[in-house]
N, C-alpha and C positions, 0 to 999 in steps of 0.2 A: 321379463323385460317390461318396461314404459309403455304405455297405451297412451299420450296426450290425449287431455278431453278441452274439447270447444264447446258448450254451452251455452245456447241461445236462446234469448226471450227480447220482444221487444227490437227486432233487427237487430243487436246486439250483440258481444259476446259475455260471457255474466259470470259470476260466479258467487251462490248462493251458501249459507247456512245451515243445514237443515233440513236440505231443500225446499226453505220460507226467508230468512232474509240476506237481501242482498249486501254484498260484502265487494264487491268492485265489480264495475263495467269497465269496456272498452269497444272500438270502433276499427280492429286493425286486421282481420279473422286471416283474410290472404296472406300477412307478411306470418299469423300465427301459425298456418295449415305450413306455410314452406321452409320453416324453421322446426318445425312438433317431424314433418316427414321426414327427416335426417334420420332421426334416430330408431322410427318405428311406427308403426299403427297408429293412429287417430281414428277416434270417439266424437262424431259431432252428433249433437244433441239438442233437438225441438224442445223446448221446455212448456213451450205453449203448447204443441202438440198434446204432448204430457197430461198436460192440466185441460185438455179439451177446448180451448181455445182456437179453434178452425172454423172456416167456412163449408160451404154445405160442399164442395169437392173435398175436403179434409187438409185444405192450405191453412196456413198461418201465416205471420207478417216475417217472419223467419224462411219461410219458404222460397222466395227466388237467391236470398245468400246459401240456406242448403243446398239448393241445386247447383251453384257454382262452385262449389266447394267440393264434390262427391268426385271428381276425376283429378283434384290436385295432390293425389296421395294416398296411400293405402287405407282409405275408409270406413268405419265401419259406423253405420248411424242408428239413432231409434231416439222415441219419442212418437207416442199418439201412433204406434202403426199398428190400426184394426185392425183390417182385414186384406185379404192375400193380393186382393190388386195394388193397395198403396207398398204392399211390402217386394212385390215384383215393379213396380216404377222406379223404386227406388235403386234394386241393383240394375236397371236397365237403364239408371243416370247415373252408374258409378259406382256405386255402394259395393265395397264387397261382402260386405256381411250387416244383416238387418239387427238389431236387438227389441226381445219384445215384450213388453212388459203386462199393463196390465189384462191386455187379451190373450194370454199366456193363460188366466187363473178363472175359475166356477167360481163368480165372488160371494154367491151364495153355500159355499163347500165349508164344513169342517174336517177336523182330524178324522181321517179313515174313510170320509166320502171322497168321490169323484174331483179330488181336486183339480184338475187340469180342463181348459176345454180342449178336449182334446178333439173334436170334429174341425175344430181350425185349425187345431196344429198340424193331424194330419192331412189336410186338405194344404196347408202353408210348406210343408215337408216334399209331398210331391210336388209342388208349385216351381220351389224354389233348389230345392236340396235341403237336405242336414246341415251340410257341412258351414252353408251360409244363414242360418240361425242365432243365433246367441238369444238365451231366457235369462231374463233378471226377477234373481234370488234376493228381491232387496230386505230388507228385513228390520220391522222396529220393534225391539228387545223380544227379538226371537222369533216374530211371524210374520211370515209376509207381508209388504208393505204394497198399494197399487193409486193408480189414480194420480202419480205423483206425490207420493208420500204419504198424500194427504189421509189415508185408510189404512188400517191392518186388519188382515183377513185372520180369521181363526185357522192357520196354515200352520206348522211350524217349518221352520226354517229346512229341517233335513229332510223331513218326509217331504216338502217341497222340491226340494232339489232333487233327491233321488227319485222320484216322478217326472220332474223337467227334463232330466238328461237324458230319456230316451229319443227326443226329437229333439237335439239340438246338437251343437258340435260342443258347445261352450256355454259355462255359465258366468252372469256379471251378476257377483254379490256386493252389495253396497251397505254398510252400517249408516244406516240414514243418523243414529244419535250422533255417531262421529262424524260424518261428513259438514265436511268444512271447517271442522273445528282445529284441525294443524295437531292434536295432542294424542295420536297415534290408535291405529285399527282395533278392533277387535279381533286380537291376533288367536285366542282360545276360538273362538265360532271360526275364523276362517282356516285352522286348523282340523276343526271338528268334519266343516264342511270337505275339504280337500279328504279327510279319511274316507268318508261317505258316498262322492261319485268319484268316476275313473274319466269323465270329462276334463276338457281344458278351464280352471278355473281364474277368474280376473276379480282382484280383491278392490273393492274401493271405499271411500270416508274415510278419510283424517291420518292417511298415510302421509307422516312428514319428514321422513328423515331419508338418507342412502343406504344408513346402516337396516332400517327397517326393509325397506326393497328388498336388502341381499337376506335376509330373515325369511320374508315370502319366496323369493328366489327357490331355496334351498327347498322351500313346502314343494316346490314347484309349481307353484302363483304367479301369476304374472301381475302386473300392476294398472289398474285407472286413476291416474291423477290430472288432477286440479289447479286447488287453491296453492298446492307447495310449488307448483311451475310458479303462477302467476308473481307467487309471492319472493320467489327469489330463494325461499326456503330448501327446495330440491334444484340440483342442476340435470339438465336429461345428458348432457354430455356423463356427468357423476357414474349418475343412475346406471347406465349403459355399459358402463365400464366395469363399473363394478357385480354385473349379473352375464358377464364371459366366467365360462368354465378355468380359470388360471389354473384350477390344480389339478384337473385333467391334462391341459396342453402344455405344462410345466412353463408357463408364462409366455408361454410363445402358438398365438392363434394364428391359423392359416387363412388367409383374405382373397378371396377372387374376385377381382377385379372384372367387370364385361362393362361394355357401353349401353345407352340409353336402350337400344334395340336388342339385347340380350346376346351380343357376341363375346364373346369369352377373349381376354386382353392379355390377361397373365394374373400370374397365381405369386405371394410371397407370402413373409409371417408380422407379425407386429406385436409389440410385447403393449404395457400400459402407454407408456412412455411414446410409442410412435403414434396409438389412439389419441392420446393427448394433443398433437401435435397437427394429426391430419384434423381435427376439430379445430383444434386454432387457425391454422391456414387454410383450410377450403381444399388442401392438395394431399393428394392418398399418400402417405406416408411407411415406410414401412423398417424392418429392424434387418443390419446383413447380418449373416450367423457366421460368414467365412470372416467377414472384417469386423465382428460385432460395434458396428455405431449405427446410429438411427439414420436413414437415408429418404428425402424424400422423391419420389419417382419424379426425374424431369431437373432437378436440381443442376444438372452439366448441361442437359441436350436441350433446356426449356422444353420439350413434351414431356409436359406435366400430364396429370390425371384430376380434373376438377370433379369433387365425388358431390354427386346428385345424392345418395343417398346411403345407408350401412342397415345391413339386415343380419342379425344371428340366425343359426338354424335354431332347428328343435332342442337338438343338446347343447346350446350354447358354446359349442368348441368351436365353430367354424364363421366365417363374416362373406358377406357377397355384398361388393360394393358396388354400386352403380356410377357409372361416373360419364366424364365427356375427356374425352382424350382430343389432347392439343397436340397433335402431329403422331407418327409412330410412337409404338410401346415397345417394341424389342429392343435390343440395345446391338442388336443382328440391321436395325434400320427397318424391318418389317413391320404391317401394322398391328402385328398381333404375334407375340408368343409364340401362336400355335399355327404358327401359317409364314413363308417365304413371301407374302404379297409384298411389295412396299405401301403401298397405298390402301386407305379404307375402301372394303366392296363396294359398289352401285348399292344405292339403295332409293327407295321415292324420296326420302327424308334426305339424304345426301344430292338429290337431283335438285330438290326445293330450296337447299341451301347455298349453291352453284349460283339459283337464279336472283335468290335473292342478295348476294354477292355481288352480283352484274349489275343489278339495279341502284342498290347502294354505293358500287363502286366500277362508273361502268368505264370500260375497257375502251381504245380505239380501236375499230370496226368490230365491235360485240351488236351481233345480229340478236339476241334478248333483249339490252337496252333499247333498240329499234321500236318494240313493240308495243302498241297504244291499246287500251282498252277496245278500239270496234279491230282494229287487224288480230288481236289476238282470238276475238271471239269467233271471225273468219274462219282463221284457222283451226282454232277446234273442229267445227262444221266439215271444213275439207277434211282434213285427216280422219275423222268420224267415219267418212264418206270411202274413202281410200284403202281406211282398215275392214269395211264390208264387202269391200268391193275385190278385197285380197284371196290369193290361190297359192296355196300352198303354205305350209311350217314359215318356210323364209322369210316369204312377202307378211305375214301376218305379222309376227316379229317385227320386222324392219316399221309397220307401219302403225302397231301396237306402242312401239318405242317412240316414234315423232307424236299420235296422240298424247302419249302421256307426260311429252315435253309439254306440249302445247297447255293440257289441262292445269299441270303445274303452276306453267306461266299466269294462268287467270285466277287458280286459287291465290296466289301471291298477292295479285292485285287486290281481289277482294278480302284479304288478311286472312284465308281458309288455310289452316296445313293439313297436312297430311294424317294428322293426331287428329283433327277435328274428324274427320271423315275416317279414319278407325271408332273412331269415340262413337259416332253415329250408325255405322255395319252392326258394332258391340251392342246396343242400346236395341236395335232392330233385334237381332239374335232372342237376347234374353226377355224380348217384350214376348214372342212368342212362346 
């Protein structure tokens, strides 16, 4: 699959030559990150970091659009990450996976010495996990490259990698001669390389085509691209399409469907042709096999399925789409498939959306719209007061339930959701 990369230099989004000259900018990273998360992972990238361009904390002028960008989508970032505090802040602000480059390598090591440091890697291993890792294999005509390009170590390329993959999940190899060039990878080295480790490998430089993707695909390669997004050259809707398993699932892929908060909605199938389609309209689309025509869910009842997002498994045969369901999904009138409710569960996130409903469209005698910035905080205070002062299962419950009306109502006010303050529990957790 597609990895989108966001590269940054310069507050910016960039994208470079060589990794030396600049070949387009742009200013628009939020509309890029929520458009690259449809289809899959994203790669954002400090370039200044990179190149050692930070302040004595290890910021750069890139630094506060990174950190807003690290919870809008399945992230994986690097650039300039030393050492294991900067690489634990970062997935404690979202990141789910670090990539590390040149503190990965003994820049003083040749062939057959200690190439790894590995006292950071294994002190960054226990820190963090493996599994959230990634070491870049990058490589100019054949030896590792560091420093942002700008160096190549007397490394080669495999004895580097098969070194690196013991403390990683994953490796990102980049043909720095081809990057950015658009006139296709070094497909013999990322072949060589994929024989070599039994890790998850991500190929990058100068992949430009679809038919190339399904090439790597087949290595079982996933892909880091670029310049072929920016440039119009590759499409990710294409891409995506084209690296499902079709001749495994004889054209027809099985999609589950669940909402933002991971409730399972319904299950159907969809061949190319329905993909096609839910990407054009925004609406989960799927193929009937009893009527065979393409249908998209909500087409009769208007509850539609607006898809947030499409994920492949491991083997590419299967899709889990994230979505926001506009009224019931069964066609039983229930909200879900796999359940008689009619109605979506309680949730804090379905309570928050209640209130802010009332506020935008408030009701006559809706006691929510009543409420003003000092009574609401009042009543925090009471109900505070009341769920302490509670005896018993019941009483705790009933008075746990009015606080967290209450709390609701004030994050609304002050634009807090409920995401924020997970975002923040999450970030607390893995600081520790």
């Amino acid at each position: 699959m597609v990895i989108a990369s966001i590269d940054l230099k310069d507050g910016q989004v960039v994208q470079l030559k060589n990794g030396k000259e600049l070949m387009l900018k742009r200013d628009d990273a939020d509309k890029l990150i929520a458009d690259f998360n449809k289809y899959g992972e994203v790669a954002v990238i400090d370039l200044d970091a990179a190149l050692g361009h930070t302040d004595g904390k290890g910021n750069t002028v890139n630094t506060p659009l990174l950190k807003s960008l690290l919870r809008k989508g399945n992230v994986r970032t690097g650039g300039g990450v030393r050492s294991v505090k900067r690489a634990r802040e970062l997935i404690s602000l979202g990141a789910e996976k670090v990539i590390i480059g040149s503190s990965a390598w003994n820049a003083d090591a040749k062939s057959g010495d200690d190439i790894l440091n590995t006292a950071f890697l294994e002190e960054l291993a226990a820190a963090i996990g493996k599994q959230r890792i990634i070491i870049s294999v990058d490589a100019i005509n054949g030896k590792i490259a560091v420093k942002g390009w700008t160096e190549a170590l007397d490394i080669p390329l495999i004895e580097g990698a098969k070194a690196a993959e013991k403390y990683c999940s994953e490796l990102l190899f980049t043909c720095v001669e081809k990057e950015g060039c658009m006139q296709g990878t070094d497909m013999k080295a990322v072949e060589e390389l994929r024989k070599a480790v039994d890790c998850r490998v991500v190929a990058a430089g100068g992949v430009s085509s679809v038919e190339e993707i399904e090439q790597l695909e087949k290595l079982h390669c996933d892909v880091q691209l670029g310049m072929a997004l920016y440039t119009g050259k590759v499409s990710l809707k294409d891409a995506f399409i084209a690296c499902l398993d079709w001749k495994k699932t004889e054209g027809m892929v099985p999609v589950i469907a669940q909402d933002v908060h991971g409730s399972v909605l319904m299950m159907g199938f969809a061949n190319k042709e329905a993909f096609e389609k839910t990407f054009a309209t925004g609406k989960l689309t799927f193929w009937s096999r009893t009527r065979n025509v393409l249908w998209t869910k909500g087409e009769h009842s208007g509850h539609y399925l607006e898809v947030v997002k499409l994920r492949a498994d491991c083997d590419r045969d299967t899709i889990l789409a994230t979505v926001i369901p506009h009224g019931g999904v069964c066609h039983t009138g229930s909200w879900s498939c796999f359940t008689s409710e009619p109605d979506e569960p309680s949730t804090l996130e379905r309570l928050y959306g209640i209130i802010s409903e009332r506020f935008a469209n408030p009701r006559p005698g809706s006691y929510t719209a009543t409420l003003n910035d000092k009574r609401v905080r009042e009543k925090v205070e009471e109900e505070s007061e009341e769920l302490c002062e509670a005896e018993g299962k019941d009483e705790v419950i009933w008075e746990a339930a009015d606080l967290l009306y209450f709390v609701s109502v004030l994050m609304y006010k002050e634009g807090v959701t409920w995401q924020d303050v997970y975002n923040e529990l999450d970030r607390r957790h893995k600081e520790k």
